[in-house]
LODREN-348404 format. One record per residue: residue in three letters; x, y, z of N, C-alpha, C in turn. Coordinates in steps of 0.1 Angstrom, whole numbers, plus 2048, in hexadecimal, padded with zeros to 3 digits. Atoms other than C-alpha are relative to their C-alpha. Layout:
N
ALAXYZXYZXYZ ...
# end
This chain:
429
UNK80980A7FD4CA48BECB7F880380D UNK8058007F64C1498EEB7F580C800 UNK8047F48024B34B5EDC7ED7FA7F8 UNK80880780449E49FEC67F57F9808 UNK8058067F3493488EE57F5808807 UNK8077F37FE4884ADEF67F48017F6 UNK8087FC80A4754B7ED77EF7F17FF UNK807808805464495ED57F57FF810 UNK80B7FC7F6458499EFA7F880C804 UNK80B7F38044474BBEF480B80C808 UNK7F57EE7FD4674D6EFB7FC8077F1 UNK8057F880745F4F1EE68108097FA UNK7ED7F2806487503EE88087F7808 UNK7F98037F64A44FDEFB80A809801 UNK7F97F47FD4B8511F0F80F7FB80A UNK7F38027FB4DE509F11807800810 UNK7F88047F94EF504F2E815805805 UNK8067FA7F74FD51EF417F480A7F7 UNK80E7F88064DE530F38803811802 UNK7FC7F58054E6552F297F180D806 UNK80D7F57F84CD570F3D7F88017F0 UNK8077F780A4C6582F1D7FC7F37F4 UNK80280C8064C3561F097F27F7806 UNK80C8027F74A7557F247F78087FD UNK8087F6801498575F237F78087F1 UNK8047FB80F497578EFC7F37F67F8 UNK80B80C801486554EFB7F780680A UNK80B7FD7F746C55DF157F780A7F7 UNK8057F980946457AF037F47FD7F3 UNK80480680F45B569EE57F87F8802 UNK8118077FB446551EF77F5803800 UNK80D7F47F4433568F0D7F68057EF UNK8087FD80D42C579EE57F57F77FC UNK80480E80A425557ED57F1803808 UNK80B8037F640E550EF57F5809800 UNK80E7F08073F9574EEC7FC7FC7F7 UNK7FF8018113FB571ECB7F47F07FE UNK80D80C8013E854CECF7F180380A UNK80B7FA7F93D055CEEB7F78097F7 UNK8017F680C3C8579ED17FA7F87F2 UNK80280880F3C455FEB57F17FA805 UNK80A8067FC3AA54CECD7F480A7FE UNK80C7F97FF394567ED47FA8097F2 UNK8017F9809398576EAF7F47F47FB UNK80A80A809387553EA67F47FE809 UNK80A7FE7F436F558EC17F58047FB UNK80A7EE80B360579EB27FD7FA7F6 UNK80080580F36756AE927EE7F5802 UNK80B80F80134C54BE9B7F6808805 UNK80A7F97FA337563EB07F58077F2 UNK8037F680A33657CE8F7F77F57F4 UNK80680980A32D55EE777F27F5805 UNK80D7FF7FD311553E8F7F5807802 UNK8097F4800305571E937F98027F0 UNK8027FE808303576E6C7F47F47FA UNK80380C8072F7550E657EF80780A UNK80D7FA7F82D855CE7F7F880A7F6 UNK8077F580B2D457AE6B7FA7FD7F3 UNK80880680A2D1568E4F7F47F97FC UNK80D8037FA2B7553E5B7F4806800 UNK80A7F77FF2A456CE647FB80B7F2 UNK7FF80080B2A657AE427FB7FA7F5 UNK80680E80629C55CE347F38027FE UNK8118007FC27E55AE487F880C7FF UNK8097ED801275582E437FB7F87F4 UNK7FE80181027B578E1A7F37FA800 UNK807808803264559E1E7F080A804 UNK80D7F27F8244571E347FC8047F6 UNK80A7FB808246584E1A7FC7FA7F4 UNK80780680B245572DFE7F27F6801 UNK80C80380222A562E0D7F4807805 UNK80D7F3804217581E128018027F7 UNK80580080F21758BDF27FA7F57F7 UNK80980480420C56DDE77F3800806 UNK80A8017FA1F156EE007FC80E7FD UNK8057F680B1ED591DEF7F77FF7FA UNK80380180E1EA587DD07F37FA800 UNK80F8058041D156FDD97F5806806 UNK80C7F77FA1BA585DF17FC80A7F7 UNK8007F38041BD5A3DD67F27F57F3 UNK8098098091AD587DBD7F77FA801 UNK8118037F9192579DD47F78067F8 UNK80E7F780117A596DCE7FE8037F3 UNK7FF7FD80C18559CDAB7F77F87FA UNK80B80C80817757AD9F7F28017FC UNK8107FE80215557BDA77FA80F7F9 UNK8077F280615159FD9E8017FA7F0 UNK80280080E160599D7B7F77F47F6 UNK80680C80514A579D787F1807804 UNK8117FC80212C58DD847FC80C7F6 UNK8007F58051335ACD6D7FA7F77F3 UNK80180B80E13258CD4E7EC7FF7FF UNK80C8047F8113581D617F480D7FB UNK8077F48021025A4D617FE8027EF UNK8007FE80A10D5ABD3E7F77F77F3 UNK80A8098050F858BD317F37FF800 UNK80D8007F90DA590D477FC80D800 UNK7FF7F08000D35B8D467F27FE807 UNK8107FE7F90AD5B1D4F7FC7F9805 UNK8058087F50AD598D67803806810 UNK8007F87F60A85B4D858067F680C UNK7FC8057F30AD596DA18107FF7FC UNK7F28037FF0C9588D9480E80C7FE UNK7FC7F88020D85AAD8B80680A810 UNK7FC7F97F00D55B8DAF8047F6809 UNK7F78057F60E059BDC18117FF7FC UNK7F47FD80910259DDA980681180A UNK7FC7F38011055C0DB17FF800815 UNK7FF8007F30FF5B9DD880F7F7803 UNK7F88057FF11A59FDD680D8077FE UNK7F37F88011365B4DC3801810805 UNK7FE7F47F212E5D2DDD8097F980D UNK7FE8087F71375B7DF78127FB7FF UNK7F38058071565ACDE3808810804 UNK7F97EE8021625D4DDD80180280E UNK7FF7FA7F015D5DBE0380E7F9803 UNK7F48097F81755BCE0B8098067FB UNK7F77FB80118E5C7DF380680E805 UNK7FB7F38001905ECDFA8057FF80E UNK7FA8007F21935E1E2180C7F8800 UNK7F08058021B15CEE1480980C7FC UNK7F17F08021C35EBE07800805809 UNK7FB7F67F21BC603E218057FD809 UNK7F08057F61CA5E7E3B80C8077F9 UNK7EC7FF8081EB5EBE2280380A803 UNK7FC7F58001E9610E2280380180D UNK7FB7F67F01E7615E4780E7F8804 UNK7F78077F82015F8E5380C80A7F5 UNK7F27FA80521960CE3880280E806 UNK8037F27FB20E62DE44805801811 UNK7FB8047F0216620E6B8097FB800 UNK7F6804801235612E6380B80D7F7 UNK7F47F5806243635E507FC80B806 UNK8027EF7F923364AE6B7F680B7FA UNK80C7F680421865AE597F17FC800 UNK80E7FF7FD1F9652E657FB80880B UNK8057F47F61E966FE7A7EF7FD807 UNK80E8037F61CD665E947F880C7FD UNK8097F28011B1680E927F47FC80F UNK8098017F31A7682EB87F580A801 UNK80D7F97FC18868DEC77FA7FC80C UNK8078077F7172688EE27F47F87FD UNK80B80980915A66DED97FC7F7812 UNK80580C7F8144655EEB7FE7F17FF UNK7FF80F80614C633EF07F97F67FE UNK80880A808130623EEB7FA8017F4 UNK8067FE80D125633EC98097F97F8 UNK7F780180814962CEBD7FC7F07FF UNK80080E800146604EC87F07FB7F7 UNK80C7FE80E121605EB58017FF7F2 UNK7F77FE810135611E978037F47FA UNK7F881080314C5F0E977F87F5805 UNK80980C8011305DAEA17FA7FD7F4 UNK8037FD80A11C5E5E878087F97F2 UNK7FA80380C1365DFE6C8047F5800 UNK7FA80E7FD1415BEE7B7F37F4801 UNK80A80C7FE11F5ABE827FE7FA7F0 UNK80180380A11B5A5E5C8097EF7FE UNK7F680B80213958CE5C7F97F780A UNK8098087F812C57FE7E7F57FA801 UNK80880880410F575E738007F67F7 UNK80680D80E112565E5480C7F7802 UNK7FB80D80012954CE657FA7FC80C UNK80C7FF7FC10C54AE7F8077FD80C UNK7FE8027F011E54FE9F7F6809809 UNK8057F87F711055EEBF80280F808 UNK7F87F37FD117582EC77FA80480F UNK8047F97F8118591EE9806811807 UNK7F67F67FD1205B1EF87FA80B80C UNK8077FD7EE11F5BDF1C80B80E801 UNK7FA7F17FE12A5E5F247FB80680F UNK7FF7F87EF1315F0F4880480E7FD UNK7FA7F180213F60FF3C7F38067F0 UNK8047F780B11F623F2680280A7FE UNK7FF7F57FE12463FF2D80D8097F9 UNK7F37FE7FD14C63EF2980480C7F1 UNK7F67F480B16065FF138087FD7FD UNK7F580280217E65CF0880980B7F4 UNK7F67FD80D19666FEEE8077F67F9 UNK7FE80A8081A065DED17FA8027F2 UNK8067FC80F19865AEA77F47F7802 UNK80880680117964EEA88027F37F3 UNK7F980A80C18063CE848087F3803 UNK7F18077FE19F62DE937FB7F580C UNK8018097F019261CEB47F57F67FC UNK807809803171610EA280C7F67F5 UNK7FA80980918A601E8880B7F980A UNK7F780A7F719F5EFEA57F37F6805 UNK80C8027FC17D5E2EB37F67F57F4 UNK80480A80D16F5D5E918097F47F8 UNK7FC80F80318F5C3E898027F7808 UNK7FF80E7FC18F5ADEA67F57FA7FD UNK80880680316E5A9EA27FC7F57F7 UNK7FF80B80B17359AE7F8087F6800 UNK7F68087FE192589E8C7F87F5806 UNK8048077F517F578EA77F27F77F5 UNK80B80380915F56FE8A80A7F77F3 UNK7FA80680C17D562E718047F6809 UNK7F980F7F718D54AE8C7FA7FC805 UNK80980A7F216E53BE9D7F77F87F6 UNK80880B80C15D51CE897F28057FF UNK8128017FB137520E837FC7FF808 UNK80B8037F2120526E9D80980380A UNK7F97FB7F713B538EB07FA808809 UNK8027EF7F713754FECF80D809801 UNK7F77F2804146571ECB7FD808811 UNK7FF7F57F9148589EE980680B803 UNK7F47F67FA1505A8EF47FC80780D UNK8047F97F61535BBF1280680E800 UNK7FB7F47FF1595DFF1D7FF80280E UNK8067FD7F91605E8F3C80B80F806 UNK7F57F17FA174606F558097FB809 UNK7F88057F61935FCF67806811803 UNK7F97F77F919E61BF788018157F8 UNK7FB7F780F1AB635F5E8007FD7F7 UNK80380880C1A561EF417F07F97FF UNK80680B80918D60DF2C8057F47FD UNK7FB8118061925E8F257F37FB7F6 UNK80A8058071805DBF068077F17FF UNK7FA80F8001825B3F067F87FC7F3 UNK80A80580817859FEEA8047F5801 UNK7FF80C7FF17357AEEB7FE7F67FA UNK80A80A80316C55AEDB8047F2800 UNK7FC80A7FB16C536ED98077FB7F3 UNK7FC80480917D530EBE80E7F67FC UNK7F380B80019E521EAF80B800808 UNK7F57FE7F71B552FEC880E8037FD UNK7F37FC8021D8538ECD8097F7806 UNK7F88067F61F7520ED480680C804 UNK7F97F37F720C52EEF280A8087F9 UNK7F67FA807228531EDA8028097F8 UNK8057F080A21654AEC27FB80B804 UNK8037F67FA209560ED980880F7FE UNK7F37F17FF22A578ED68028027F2 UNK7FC7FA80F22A57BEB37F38027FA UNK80A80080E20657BEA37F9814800 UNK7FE7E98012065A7EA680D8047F5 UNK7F77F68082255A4E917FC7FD7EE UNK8017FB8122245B0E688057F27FC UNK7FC80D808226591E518027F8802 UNK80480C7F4219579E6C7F17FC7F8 UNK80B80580620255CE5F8017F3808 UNK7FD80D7F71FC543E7B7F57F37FB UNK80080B8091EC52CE637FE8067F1 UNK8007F980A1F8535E447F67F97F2 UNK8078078021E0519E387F08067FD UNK80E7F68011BE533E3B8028097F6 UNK7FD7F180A1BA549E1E7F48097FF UNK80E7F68031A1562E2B80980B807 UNK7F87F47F71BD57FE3580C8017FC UNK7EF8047FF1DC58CE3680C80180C UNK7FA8027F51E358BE5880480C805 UNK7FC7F27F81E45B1E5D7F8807809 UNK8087FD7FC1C95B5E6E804809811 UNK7FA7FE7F11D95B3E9180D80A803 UNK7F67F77FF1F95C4E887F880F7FE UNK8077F28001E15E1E7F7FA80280C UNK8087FA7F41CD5E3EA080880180D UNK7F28027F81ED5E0EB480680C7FF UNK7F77F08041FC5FFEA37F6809805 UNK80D7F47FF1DA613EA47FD80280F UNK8018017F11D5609ECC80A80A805 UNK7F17FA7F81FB616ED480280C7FA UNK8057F48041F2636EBF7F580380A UNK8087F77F21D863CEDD8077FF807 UNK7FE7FF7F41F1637EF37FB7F080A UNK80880B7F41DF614F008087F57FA UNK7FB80B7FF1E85F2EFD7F77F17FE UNK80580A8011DD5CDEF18037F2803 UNK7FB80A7F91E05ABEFE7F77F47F9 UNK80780B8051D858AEF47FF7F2806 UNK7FF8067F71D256BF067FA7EE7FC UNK80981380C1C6541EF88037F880B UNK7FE80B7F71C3523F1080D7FA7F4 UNK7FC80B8091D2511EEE7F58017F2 UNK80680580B1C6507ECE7F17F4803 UNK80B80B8001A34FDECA7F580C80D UNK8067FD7F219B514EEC7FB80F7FC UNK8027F6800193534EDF80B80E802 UNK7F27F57FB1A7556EE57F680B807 UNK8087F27FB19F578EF680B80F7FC UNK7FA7F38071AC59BEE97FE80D80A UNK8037F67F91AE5B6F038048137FA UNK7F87F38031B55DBEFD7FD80A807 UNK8027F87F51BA5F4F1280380D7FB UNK7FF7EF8061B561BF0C7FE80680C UNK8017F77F81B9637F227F6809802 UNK80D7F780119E64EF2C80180D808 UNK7FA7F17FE19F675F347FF800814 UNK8017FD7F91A267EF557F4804808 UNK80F7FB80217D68CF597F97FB7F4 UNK80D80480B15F67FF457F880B7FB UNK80E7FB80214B698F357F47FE801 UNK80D8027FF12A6A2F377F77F87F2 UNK8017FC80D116693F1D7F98097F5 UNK8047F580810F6A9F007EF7FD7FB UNK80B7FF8060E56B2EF88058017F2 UNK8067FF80D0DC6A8ED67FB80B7FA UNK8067F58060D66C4EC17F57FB7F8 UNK80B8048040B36C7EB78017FD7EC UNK7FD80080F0B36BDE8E7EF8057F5 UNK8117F580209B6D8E7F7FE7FB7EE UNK80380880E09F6C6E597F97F77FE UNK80480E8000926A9E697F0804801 UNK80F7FF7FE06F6BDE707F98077F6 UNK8077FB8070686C8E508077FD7F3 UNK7F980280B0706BAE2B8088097F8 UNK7F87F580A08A6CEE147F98037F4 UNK8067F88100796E4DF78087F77F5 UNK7F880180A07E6D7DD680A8057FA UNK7F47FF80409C6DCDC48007FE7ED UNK7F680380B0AC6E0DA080A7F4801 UNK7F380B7FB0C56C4D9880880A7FF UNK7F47F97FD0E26CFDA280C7FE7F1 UNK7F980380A1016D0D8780C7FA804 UNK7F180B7F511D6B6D928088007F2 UNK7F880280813D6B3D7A8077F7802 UNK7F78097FF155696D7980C8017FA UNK7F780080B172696D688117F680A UNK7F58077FF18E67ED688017F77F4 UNK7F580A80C1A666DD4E7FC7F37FA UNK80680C7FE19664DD597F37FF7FA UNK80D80080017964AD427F37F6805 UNK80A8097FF16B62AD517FA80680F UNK8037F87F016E63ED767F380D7FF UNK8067F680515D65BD617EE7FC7FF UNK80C808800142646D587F27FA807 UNK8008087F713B636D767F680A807 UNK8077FB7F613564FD8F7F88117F7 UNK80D7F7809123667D6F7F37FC803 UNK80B80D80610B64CD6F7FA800810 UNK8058007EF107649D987F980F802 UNK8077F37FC103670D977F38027FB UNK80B8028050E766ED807F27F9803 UNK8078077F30D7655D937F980680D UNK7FD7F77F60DA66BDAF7F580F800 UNK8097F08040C3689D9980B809800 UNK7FB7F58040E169BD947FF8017EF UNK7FD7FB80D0E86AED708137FD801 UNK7F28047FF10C6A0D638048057F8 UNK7F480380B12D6AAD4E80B7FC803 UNK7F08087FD14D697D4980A8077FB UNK7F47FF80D16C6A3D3D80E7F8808 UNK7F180C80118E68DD3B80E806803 UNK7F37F67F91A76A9D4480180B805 UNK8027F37FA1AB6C8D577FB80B7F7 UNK8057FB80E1AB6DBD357F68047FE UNK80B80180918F6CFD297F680580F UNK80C7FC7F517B6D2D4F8018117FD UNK8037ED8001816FBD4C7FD8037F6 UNK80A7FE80D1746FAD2A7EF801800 UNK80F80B7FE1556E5D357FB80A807 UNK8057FD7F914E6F6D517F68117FF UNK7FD7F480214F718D457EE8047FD UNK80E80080412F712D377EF7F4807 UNK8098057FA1216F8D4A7FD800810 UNK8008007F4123706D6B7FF7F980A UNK80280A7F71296EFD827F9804810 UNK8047FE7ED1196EDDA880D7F7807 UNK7F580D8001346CEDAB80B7FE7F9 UNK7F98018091526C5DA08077F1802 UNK7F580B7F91626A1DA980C7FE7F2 UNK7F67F98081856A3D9980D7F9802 UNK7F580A7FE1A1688D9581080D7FF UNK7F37F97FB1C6698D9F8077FD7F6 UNK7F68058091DA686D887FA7FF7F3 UNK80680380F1D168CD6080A8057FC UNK7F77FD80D1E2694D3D7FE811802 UNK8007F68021E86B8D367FF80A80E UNK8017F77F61DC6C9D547FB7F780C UNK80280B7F51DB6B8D777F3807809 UNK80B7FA7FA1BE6BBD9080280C806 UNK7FC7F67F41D26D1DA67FB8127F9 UNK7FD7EF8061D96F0D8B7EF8017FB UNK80C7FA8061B36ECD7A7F580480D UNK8078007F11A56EEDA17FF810803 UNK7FC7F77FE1B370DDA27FD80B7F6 UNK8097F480B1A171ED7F7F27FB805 UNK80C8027FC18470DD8A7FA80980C UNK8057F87ED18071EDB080380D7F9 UNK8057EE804188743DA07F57FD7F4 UNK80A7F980617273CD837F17FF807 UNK80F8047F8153729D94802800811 UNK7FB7FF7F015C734DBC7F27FB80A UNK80B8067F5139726DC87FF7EE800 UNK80180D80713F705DB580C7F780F UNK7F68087F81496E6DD180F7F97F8 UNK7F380580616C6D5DC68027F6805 UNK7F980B7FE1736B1DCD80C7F77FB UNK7F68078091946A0DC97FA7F3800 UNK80180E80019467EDBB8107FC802 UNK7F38028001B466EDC58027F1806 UNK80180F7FC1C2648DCD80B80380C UNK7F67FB7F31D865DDEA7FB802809 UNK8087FB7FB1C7660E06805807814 UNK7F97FD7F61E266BE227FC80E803 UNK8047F67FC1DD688E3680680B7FD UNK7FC7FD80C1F7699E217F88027F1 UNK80B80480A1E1692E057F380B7FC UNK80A7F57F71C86A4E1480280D7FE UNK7FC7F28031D76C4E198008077F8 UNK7F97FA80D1E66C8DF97F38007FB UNK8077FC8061C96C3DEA7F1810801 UNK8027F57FD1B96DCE0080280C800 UNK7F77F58041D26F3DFC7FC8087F2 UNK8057FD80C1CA6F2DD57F0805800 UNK8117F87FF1A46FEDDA7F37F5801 UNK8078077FD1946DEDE07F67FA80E UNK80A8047F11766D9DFB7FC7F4806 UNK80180C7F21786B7E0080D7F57F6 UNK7FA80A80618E697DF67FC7F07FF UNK80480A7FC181674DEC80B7F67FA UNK7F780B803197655DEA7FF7FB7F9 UNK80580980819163FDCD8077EE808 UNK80D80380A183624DCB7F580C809 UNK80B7F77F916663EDD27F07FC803 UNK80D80B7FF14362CDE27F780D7FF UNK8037F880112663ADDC7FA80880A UNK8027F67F311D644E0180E80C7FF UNK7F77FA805141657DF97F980C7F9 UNK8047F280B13066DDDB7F1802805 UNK80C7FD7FA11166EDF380380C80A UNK7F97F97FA12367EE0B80180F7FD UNK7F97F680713369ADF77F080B7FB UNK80D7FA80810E69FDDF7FA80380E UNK8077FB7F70FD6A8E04809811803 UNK7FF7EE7FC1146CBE057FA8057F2 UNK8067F68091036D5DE67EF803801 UNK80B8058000E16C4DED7F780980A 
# end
């Protein structure tokens, strides 16, 4: 009973009376254990709750990647099908009307307009994939910064206007050099431009500035637009960021692309909003060489003082698999006053040629029977004065090579524009 009584007031053992050393000692023991052994158990559930918050986070975050992307891709799907529309509704359009010249050429100005947007949709895709797996290669030079910012004005006022904002643009630094891709810096430069022209209401002001802080260039661009809360500031540079996923004129890569391309010079971008409603400002900062060059005299242009002798058409070839691609740019070359043949596979081009001597050759990589690569390669021993263009939907600097390698003197990307096959017809011309 007394043992019971004990038990009922919180004794845990009892230890007889005279109390035995090793009997003391064997209980204690077993406590002290127990007393780990529950210490041990706490902290195992510790970890344990730590590990399963950690994971429930992760999941979360998982979640919210999943969701991003699924709603980029829908915002994909639907930007990829914008431009599609009206093209395949003006192609119907055209096909009804053949000889109504106005309505024909404003059609054909619009699905230019359309095709431009798209194709500047993909190449965002290609480069943010290409900058995320380490393969995009800058192609520096020394360039001048105001021709380059010209470049991305130029290609940006179009949007700017026709939502009729105000553009300004003040340059303390004319003069300023720099190393850098020209390509790459105007295309950082043109998308805020457009960024800044898509987020400001009608009758917006746009600005930009340029000026010299020290060892750097600072380009600013400005406007009054819809603004940034404070709280989005730190995220609107990251991939599969849509800070109103509500606008469907983007896919929000704009920024993660000019963000990568900046920190590939080595510089740096910043971003800054009173708030929503107040506008934002976009700074970027680029490095500049230690010494400025002199600038370079214009070489005199002795083509320019006297017209080019007439000419024979030249003989251009096409050939690809694709006979609507075949078609296409047959039809442009002709246009053009060149003399055309087509053929549909490598095979058949060193058959063709054999007899039709080409001056030209534009030449898709991927066909049946024989690929561009191997007929590149009967073509340059048989016709060795004849130019070689790849056609290819690859257009990595890899890409490049290879097809260089094979005997090809230039490479054009498809979709192929026709300043593209303008380009190329001036080394024969």
């Amino acid at each position: 009973q007394r043992r019971i009584r004990g038990y009922e007031t919180g004794a845990v053992d009892f230890l007889p009376k005279p109390i035995d050393p090793a009997n003391l000692r064997n209980k204690a023991e077993t406590f002290f254990e127990l007393a780990r052994q529950r210490e041990d158990l706490k902290e195992s559930e510790a970890r344990l709750r730590d590990a399963n918050n950690r994971l429930a986070s992760t999941n979360d975050e998982l979640a919210r990647a999943d969701r991003r992307k699924d709603e980029f891709l829908a915002m994909l799907a639907h930007e990829l099908r914008n431009p599609l529309a009206p093209i395949l509704t003006g192609l119907e359009v055209m096909v009804s009307s053949p000889g109504d010249a106005g309505t024909v050429g404003k059609l054909a100005t619009m699905m230019r307009r359309q095709m431009s947007q798209m194709v500047h949709l993909i190449d965002d895709l290609l480069d943010i994939s290409r900058i995320n797996t380490g393969k995009i290669a800058l192609k520096p030079e020394h360039i001048r910064l105001r021709s380059v910012l010209e470049e991305a004005i130029e290609s940006s006022l179009p949007l700017i206007d026709s939502r009729g904002h105000r553009f300004t643009f003040s340059n303390s630094a004319e003069d300023l050099s720099l190393t850098g891709d020209p390509h790459r810096i105007s295309q950082i430069v043109s998308n805020l431009l457009s960024n800044a022209a898509k987020y400001t209401p009608p009758q917006g002001v746009i600005e930009m500035e340029v000026l010299r802080q020290d060892d750097q260039v600072r380009i600013v661009v400005r406007d009054n637009g819809e603004g940034i809360a404070p709280g989005e500031l730190d995220r609107i540079f990251g991939l599969f960021q849509q800070l109103n996923p509500s606008r469907q004129d983007g896919l929000g890569l704009g920024l993660t692309l000019v963000k990568n391309l900046v920190e590939l010079h080595q510089g740096s971008i910043s971003a800054t909003s009173e708030g929503p409603g107040k506008g934002s400002c976009f700074t970027v900062t680029l490095p500049l060489p230690a010494t400025q060059p002199e600038p370079e005299a214009e070489a005199p242009n002795a083509a320019a003082s006297s017209p080019p002798a007439p000419t024979s058409p030249k003989r251009v070839m096409v050939v690809d698999d694709g006979k609507s691609t075949v078609q296409v740019i047959s039809l442009f070359l002709q246009m053009e006053g060149m003399h055309t043949s087509v053929a549909y596979d490598g095979e058949e081009a060193i058959r063709i040629a054999s007899d039709f001597k080409p001056d030209m050759v534009f030449m898709d990589l991927g066909m049946p029977k024989m690929d561009g690569f191997e007929a590149a390669g009967h073509l340059r021993a048989a016709h060795p004065d004849a130019v070689l263009i790849a056609l290819s939907g690859w257009g990595r600097e890899e890409d490049r090579l290879k097809s260089k390698a094979a005997g090809f003197d230039g490479h054009a990307v498809k979709p192929v524009t026709p300043d593209d096959l303008r380009k190329f017809l001036s080394m024969i011309r």
